[in-house]
N, C-alpha and C positions, 0 to 999 in steps of 0.2 A: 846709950848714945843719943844725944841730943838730934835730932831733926827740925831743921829751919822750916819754915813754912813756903820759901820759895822751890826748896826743891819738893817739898810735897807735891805743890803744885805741878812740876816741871813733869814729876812720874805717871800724873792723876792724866795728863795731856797724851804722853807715850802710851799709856795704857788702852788708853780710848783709840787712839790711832794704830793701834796694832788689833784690837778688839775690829775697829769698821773694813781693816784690811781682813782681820779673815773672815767678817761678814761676805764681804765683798766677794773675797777666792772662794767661799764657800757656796755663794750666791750663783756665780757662774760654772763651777763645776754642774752642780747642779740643774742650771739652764743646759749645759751640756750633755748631758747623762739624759735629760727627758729627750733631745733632741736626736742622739743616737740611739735610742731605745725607739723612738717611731722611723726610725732609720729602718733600723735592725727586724722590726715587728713581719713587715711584708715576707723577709727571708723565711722568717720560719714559718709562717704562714704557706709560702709556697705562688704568692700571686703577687698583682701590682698593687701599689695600694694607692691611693690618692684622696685627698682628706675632704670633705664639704663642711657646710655647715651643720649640717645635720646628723652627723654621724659619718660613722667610715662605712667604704664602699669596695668591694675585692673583687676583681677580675680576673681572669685567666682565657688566655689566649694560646691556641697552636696554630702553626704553621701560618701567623699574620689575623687566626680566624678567632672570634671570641665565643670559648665553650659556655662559659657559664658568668653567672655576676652574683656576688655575696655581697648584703649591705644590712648591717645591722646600727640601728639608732644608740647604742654603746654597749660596750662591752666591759667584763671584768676580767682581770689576769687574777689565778690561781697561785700558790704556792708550787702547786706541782706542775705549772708549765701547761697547766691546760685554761681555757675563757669559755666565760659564757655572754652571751651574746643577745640581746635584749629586742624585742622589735624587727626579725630578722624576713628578710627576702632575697630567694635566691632564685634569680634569669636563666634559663638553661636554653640554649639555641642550635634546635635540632642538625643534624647536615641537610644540605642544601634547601633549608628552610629560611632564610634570610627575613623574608617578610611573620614567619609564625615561631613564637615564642612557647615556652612551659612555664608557669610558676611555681614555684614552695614560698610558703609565708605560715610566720608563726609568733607569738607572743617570746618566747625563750628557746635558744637550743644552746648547747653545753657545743665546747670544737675541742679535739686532741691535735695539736700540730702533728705530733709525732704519724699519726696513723692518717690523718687526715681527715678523718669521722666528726659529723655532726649531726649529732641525738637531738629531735625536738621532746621539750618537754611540756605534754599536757597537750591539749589539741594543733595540731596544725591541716594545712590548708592547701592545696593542689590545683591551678588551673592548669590544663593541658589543651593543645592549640588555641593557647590563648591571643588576641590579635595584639600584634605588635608596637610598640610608641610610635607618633611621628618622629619624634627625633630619637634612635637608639643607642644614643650615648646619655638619652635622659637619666638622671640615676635615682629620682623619683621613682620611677616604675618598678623598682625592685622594693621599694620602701612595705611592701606587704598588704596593700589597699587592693579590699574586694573590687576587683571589677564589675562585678554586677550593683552596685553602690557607687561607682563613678559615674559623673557626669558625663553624658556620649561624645561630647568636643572634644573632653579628655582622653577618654578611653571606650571608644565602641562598642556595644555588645556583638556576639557572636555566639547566631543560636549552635553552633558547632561546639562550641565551648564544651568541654566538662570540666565540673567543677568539682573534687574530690575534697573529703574529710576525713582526716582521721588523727588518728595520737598515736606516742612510739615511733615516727618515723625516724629512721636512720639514713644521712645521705652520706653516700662513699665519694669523698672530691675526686682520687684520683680514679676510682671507675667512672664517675658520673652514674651512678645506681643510687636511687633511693628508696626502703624497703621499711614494711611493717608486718608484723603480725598480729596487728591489733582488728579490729571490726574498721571497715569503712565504707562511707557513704557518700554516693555520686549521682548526679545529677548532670545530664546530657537532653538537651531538645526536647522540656519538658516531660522527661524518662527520669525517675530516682532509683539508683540502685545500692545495693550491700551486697559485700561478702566478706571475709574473714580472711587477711592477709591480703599483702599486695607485693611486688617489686615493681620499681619506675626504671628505666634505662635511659638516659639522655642523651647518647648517643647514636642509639638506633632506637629511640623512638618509643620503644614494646612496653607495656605495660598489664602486666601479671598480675591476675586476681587468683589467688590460691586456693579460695575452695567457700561454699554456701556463697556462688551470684546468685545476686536476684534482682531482676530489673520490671517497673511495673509503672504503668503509666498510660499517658494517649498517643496513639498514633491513630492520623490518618482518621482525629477524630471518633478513635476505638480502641476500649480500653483493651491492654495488652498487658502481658507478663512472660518474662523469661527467666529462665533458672541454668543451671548448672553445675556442674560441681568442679567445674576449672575454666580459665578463661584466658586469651592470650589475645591483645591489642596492639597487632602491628602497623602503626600509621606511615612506615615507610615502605612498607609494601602493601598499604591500605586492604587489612584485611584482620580479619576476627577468627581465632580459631576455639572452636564451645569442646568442650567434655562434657557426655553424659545430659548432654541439652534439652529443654523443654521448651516453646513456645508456645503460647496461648492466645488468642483474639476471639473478639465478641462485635459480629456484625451482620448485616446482611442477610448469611447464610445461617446463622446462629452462633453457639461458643463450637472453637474449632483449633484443635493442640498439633502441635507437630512436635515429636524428637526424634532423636539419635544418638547411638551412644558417642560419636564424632560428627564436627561439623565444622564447616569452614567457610564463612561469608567473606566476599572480598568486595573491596567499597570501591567509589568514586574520590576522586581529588576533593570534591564537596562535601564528602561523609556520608553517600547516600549507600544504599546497599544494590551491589550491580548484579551479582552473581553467587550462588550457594552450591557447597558443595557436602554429605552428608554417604555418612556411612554406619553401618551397625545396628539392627532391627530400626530402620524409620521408619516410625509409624505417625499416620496423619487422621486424628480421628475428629467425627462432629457432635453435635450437640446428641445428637441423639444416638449414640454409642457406636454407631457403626464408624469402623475403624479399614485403614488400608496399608499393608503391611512388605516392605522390600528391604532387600539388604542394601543398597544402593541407591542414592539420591543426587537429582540435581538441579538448579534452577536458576532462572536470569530476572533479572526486577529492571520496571523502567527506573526514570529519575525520580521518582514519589516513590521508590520504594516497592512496586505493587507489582505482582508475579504478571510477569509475561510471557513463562515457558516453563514448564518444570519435567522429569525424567526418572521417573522411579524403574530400577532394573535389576537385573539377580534375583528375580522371583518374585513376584508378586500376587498378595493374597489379600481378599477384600472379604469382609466380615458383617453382619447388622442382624441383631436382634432386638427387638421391640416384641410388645401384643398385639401391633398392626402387620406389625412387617419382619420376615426372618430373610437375610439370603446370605449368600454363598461366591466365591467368585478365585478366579485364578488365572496368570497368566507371563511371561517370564518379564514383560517389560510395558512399561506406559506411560505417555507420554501426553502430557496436557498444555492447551497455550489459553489464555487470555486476552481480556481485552485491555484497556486502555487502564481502567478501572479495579480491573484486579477480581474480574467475572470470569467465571469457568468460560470459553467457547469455543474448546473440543479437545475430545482425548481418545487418543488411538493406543488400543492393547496390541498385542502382537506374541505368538508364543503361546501355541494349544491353548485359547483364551475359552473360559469355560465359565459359565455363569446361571447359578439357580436362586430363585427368588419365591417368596410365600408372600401372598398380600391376604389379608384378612376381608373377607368380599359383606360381613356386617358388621363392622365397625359401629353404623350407626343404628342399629335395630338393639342395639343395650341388650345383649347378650352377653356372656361371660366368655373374657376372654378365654381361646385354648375350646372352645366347647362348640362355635359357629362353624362356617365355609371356609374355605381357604381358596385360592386363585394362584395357581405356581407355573413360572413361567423357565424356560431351561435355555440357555443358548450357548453353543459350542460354534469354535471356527479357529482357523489359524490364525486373524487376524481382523479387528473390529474398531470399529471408528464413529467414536458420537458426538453429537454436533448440540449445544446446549444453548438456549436463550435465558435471558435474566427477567425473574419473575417481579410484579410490583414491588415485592417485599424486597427483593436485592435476590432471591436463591435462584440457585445454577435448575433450568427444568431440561432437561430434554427431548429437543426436539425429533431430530434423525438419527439414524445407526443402519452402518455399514458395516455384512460381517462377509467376508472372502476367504476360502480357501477349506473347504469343504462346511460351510457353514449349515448350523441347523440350529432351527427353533420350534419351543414345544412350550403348549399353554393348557393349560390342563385348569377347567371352573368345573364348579357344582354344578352339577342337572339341574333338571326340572323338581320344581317343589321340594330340594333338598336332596333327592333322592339320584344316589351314584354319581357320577363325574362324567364329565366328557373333554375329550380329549384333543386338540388338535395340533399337527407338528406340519414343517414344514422344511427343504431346505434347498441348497444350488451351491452351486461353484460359487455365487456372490448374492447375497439378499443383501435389501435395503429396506428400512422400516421408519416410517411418519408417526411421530404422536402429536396429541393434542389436549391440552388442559381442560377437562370437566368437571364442573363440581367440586372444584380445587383437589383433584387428583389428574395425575399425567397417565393418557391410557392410551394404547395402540390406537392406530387409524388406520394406518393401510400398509400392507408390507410388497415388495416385486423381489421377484427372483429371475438368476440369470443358469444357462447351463446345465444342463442336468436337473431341475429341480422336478422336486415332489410336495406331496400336499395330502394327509394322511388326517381320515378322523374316525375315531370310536367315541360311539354313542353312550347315554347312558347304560344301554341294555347290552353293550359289549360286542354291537354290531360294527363291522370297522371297514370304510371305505381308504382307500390309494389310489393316487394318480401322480403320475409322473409327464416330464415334457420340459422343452428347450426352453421354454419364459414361463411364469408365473407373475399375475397382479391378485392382492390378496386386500378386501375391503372389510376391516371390523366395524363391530356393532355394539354401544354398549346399551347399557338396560335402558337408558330414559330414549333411546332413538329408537327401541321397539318399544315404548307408550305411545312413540310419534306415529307408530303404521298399526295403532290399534288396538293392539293386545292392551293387556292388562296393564297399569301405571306400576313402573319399578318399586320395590319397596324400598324402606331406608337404607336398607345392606346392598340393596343392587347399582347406587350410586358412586359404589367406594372405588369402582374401576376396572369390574368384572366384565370383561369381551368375550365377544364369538364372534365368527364367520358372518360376514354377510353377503357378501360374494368373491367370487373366485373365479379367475380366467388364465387358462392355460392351454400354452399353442406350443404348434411343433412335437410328432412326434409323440403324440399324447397316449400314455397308456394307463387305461383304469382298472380296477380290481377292489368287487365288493364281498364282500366274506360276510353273511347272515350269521344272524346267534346261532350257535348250536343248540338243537331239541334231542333229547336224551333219545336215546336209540338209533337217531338219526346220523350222516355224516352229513355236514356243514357242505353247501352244495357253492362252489367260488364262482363267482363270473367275472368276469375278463372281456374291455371293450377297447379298443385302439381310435384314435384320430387325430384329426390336423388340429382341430381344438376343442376345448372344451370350457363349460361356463359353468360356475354353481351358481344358483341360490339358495342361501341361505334360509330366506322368506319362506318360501314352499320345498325348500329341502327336497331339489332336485338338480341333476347335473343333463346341459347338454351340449350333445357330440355334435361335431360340423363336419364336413371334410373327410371321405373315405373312412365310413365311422365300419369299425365291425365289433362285434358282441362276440359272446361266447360264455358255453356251461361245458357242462362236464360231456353231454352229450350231443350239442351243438353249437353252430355257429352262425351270425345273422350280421349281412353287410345293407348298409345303405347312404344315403347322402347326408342323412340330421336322424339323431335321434335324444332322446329325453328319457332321461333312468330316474324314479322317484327315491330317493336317499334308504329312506327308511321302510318301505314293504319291495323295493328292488322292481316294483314294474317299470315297465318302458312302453316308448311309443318312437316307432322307427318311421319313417319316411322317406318318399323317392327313391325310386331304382334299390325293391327292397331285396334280398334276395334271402335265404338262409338255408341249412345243410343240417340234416340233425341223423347221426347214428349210434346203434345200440354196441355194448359190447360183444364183437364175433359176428357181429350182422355183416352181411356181404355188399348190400346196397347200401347206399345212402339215401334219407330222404330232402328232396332237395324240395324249395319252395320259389316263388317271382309274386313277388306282389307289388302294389304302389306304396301301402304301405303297411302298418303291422300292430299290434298294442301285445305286450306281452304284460301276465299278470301272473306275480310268483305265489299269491297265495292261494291261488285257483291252481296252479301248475299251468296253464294256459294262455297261448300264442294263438292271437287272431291277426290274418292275413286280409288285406283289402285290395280290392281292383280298382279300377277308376276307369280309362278307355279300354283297357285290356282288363280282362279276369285275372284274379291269383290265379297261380297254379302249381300244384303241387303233383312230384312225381318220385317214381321208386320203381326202380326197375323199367319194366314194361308196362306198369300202371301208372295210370296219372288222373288225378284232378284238376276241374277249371271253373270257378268258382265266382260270382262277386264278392263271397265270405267264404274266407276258410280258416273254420276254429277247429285249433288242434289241439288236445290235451292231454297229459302223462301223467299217472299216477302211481306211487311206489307199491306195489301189493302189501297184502298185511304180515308184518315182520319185519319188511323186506329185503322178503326173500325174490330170487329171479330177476327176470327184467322188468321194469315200469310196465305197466298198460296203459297201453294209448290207444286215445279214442280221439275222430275226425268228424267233423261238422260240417259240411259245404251247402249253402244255401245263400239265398237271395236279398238283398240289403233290405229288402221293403215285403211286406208282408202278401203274401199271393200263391199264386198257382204256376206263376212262370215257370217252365223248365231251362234254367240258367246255368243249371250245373250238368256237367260235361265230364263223366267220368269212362277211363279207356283201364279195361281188366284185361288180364292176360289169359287166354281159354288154355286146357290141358290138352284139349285136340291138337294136334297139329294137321297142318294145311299143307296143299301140293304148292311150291313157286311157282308163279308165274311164266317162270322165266327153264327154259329148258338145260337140264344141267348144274342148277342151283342147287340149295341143300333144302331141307323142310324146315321151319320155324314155326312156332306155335301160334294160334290163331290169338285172336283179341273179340273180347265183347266191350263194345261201346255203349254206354248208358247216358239219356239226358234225363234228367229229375228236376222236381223243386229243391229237392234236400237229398243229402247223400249224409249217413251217421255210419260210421264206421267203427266197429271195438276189435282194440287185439284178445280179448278174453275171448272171443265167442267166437271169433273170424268171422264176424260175418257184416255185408256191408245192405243198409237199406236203404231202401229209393224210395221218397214218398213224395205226395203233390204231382201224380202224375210222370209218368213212366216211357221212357223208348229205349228198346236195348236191342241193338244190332253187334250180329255177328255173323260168320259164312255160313249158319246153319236160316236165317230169315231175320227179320224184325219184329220184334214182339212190343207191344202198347197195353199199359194198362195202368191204375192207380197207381200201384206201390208196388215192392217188387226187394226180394231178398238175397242177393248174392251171397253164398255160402265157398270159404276158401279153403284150399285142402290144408289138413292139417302135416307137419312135419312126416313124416317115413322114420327120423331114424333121431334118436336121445343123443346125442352126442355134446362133449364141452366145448366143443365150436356150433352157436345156433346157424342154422342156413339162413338161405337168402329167404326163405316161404316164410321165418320167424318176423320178418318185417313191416312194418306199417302194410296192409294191402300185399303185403308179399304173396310167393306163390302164385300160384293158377285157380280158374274160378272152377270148383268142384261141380254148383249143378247154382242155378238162380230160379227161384219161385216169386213168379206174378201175380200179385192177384187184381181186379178191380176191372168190370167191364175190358175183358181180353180184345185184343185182334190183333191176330200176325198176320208176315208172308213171307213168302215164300217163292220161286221160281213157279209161276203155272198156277200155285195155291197158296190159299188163305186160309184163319183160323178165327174163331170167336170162342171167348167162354167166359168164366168168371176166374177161373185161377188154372196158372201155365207151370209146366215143371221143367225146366230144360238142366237136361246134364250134360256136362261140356262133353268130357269125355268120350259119349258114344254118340252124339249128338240128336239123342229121344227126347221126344220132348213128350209130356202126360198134361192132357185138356182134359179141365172141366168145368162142369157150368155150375147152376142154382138150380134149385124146384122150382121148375116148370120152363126152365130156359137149359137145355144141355147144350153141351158144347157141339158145335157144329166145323168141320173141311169143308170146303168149297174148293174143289181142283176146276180150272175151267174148262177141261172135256172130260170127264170124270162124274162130275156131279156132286153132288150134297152129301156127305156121310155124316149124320149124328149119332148119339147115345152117350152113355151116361158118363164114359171114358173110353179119351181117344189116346191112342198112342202110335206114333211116328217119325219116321226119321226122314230128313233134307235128301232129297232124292232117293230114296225109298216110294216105289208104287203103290204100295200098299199103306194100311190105314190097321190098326189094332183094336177094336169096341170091347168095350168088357165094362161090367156092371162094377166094379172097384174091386177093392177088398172087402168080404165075409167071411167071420170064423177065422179069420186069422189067413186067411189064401186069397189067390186071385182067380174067379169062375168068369168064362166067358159066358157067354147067354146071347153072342148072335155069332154068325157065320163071321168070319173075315171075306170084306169084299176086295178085290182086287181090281184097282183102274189102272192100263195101262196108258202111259201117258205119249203121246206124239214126238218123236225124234225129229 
């Protein structure tokens, strides 16, 4: 078939016009189809979507409020209905956080519409209270730009900020959770931390580190570390909850850890940390090992962070070993506050608080440790309270310590030259105790006590002094303050903080009790002294009594107004209105004494009595001594067996002849009363002397320095002169009254030295007089070439060689002595009768 060329043409026109018409339909379907595909994209998405220049941007809103914002720089659609997302930042806006914001930002994350999950792939990026755009509809700010890399007019910093890293994140849209368990790294107010897995919550805020935190950095200008093994960051209830927690800092005080196996900080609206709560072995220990251990913790921080109170309870136990220093400590609860600064400045225990300590007293003498001194201090009480100052370096020292409720304290240094220990303890219803920094050691200064208190020391030789009383002031001494009074300069060990007693004052009620070392064979002999106060020195290691003081041993007792006990050999010196009482066991009498004042010496056995306007005086029974001195002394017999023997001394303060001593014996005669119808009572001989020596071994009491002894039978004068006392009648295991100092009746008294008596009517001369009470004869005699001589005054002169006569007896007895063993007369007896 032939074909023209016009209608070629005509077709070649149609063709083309049907070709540009379904260019054209095909052109705008197409323009159609993209247009309802970004229509359609939002739906399944789940959000709003609204387009920029920059990329799309996804929002989602409840109830008018905008939860979160997704904005990725482009994205790809999948085959299977899922995109990935390029460039991507996502806004999460906590409840009622308006002005603070969260970030996620990341190079890629993959989105499933269906589930609503979006996977970061490969590192992503976390700010949490991040600070907000000025304008919050910006949709820059979700574009994924570090903020710590933005300019401040754009985007402020904020040291609150934390900045998290990590890879693997997965965020849940419709939970608003975002979770990894890959490693991640964060940085918070110059703090960098890691741990291994996380969950984010957008809604409430929490974010979950799942296990190895570790947070390490500076605070407060001091390097810090924290660990744990779980962590929980709730910032709408502003508070941090630790598992298995560890804290650590290095300052001041030196490195110092705290854990728990639970713990609970709660913060400020600032971030700061206001309050801590801990439970499960917390333990707080310091650089130098010593550790402090409760089941229960608790503690408040100012705005810096820095403890201003903290509370440990459920038992508490305190620990420290070192080569200087070991102790010990316990108590159910304690409770410490600070200062400003975040300085110890007091912590009150409470709860049977009990506390022992070892300090090493030469440290610097380059001894080996474990091998020197030791200085151990012990204090118990229901409840104690220390008061602490901050040292140049920054460290807690302290100062005071208050212990109440049946408190006691016990300090126990080395002796003298190494050798033994000594002891000393102290306690009250309430002590209080001063220390003071020496030598860069913190050492006792002065303790007071209140209540009941006592005050107790054993020597090194196991000699052990007690006293009790209503108040106690207690003044320590360490070694370089006795170089200052003389002794010997401390040596390098005695610098480290080793004290003792320096003086001691205790009133009220004061009762003391000194127990000497025990001597083998011996019984340890106690004494016991009472008064309104008393004062030690330390210095000269003596204590004195003021105030109705009285003494006491096993066998007497001695009152006066002040008296002075030497510590360590147990003498005393009593004074004023002295008095004392001493009996044996089974004795009937007492020996009583009155002096002004006294000096007692225990290694003598020996108690000297002094007069002043008045004589001492001593008595017993019917006998008595008066004396300016009277030395009296007991000695145990050998074995000791029996009672002590005691021997009396009474003589004159100044050396001489004077007859000052005034002694009244009890004669075995008896006398008629005066009085008509009375009963008869025994006579008494009266003796003045220079010296009166009296022994119980021998009964017998001597007069020397001049002699006058009056009794109903005449007056007799001569040198010296020996009263002899009867001995007991009868063995018996009750001693009688005649077993007593002077006890008994005078048996017979022999004078010798230039005689002269008298007598009613008559007089006597010789050299030596013999009187026996009993029948009242007395036997005169003289010297070669001087016999003794009577003189009656109508009678006349009778001598020879022995006279013998009795107190109104007329008669006169001469006789040559004893020869051969008998008594021969050799002159007549003359008989004077004497005038009525």
């Amino acid at each position: 078939m032939q074909v023209s060329v016009e209608r070629l043409r005509v077709g070649l026109l149609v063709g083309a016009g049907l070709l540009v018409l379904a260019t054209v339909v095909f052109l705008g379907y197409a323009k159609y189809r993209a247009k309802a595909y970004l229509t359609e994209l939002p739906k399944k998405l789940g959000v709003d979507v609204r387009q920029e220049a920059n990329g799309y941007t996804y929002s989602q809103t409840v109830k008018g409020r905008t939860v979160f914002t997704v904005h990725a720089a482009k994205e790809i659609q999948h085959q299977d209905n899922t995109y990935t997302l390029h460039d991507v930042g996502i806004v999460l806006y906590g409840q009622g956080q308006s002005n603070r914001t969260d970030r996620i930002y990341g190079k890629e994350f993959t989105y499933d519409p269906n589930t609503g999950v979006m996977k970061a792939q490969g590192e992503v990026h976390l700010d949490l209270q991040a600070p907000a755009p000025a304008n919050a509809e910006k949709m820059d700010y979700a574009a994924g730009k570090d903020l710590k890399d933005e300019k401040k007019d754009e985007a402020p910093g904020d040291e609150r900020l934390i900045h998290v890293k990590t890879s693997g994140l997965v965020f849940m849209r419709q939970l608003g959770v975002a979770a990894t368990d890959e490693e991640i790294e964060f940085v918070y107010n110059g703090l960098t931390g890691h741990a291994k897995g996380a969950d984010y919550n957008s809604d409430n805020g929490v974010l979950v580190l799942h296990s190895a935190v570790k947070v390490n950095g500076l605070a407060h200008e001091q390097p810090i570390l924290l660990t744990a093994s779980h962590a929980d960051l709730d910032r709408l209830n502003h508070k941090v909850v630790l598992e298995q927690t560890k804290y650590g800092s290095v300052g001041g005080d030196g490195n110092q850890t705290a854990e728990a196996r639970h713990a609970v900080v709660y913060l400020r609206q600032d971030g700061s940390a206001e309050r801590l709560e801990a439970e499960g072995a917390v333990t707080l220990t310091r650089a130098d090992g010593s550790k402090v251990v409760s089941e229960r913790a608790e503690g408040r921080m100012n705005a810096q962070s820095q403890p201003e109170w903290g509370r440990m309870f459920g038992g508490v136990h305190y620990v420290a070993d070192t080569p200087e220093r070991q102790a010990n400590g316990n108590a159910q609860e304690a409770v410490a506050s600070f200062d400003g600064k975040g300085h110890l400045k007091q912590l009150v225990m409470v709860g049977d608080v009990s506390s022992h300590e070892r300090v090493r007293t030469d440290v610097a003498s380059g001894k080996t440790a474990g091998v020197g001194q030791w200085s151990e201090r012990e204090l118990n009480a229901g409840r104690v309270e220390l008061a602490f100052a901050t040292g140049e370096s920054g460290n807690a020292q302290l100062r005071d310590a208050k212990a109440s409720e049946n408190a006691s304290l016990k300090v126990t240094n080395p002796g003298k030259d190494g050798k033994g220990v000594v002891k000393n303890a102290m306690s009250g219803d309430l002590l209080t105790a001063h220390m003071v920094m020496r030598k860069g050691v913190v050492v006792l200064d002065s303790a007071d006590g209140s209540g009941h208190t006592s005050l107790r020391e054993v020597s090194e030789t196991g000699q052990e002094q007690t006293s009790s009383g209503d108040s106690l002031h207690v003044q320590f001494r360490s070694a370089e303050r006795r170089a200052g009074q003389g002794t010997k300069p401390p040596s390098s060990g005695e610098a480290s903080g080793n004290v003792e007693i320096a003086s001691a004052v205790q009133q009220g009620n004061v009762v003391l009790t000194r127990k000497p070392v025990p001597v083998a064979g011996q019984a340890a002999e106690m004494q016991r002294a009472t008064a309104a106060k008393a004062v030690y020195d330390g210095g000269v290691r003596t204590v004195t009594l003021e105030g109705g003081v009285q003494m006491s041993e096993n066998d007497g007792v001695l009152w006066a107004d002040r008296a002075t006990m030497a510590q360590d050999s147990g003498d005393a010196q009593a004074e004023g209105n002295v008095r004392a009482s001493y009996k044996q066991a089974g004795q009937a009498d007492e020996v009583h004494v009155l002096a002004s004042r006294a000096e007692l010496k225990k290694a003598e056995n020996k108690a000297l009595f002094y007069g002043a306007a008045k004589p001492a005086r001593l008595w017993q029974g019917g006998s008595q001594v008066e004396a300016p001195v009277l030395e009296f002394t007991q000695n145990s017999q050998p074995g000791g067996k029996g009672n002590a023997v005691r021997r009396l001394v009474a003589r004159d303060n100044a050396k001489g002849t004077s007859m000052a001593v005034h002694t009244v014996l009890v004669s075995a005669k008896p006398v008629d009363a005066p009085a008509k119808g009375a009963t008869k009572g025994p006579g008494v001989v009266r003796v003045r002397s220079g010296q009166l020596l009296y022994t119980d071994e021998t009964r017998t009491a001597v007069f020397t320095n001049g002699v006058v002894i009056e009794s109903t039978d005449g007056t007799m004068h001569g040198q010296q002169a020996t009263a002899y006392m009867q001995q007991p009648q009868t063995k018996s295991a009750v001693t009688s009254a005649a077993d007593g100092l002077l006890g008994g009746s005078v048996d017979r008294v022999v004078i010798a030295g230039q005689i002269t008596m008298e007598q009613t009517g008559r007089s006597a001369t010789g050299e030596q007089l013999v009187y026996t009470a009993s029948d009242g004869m007395f036997v005169l005699t003289g010297r070669p070439g001087e016999p003794p001589k009577v003189i009656d005054q109508t009678r006349g002169i009778v001598t020879g060689e022995v006279l013998r006569f009795r107190n109104g007896d007329e008669s006169v007895v001469v006789s040559k002595g004893e020869q051969n063993g008998g008594e021969q007369r050799v002159h007549t007896e003359t008989r004077v009768k004497k005038e009525r």
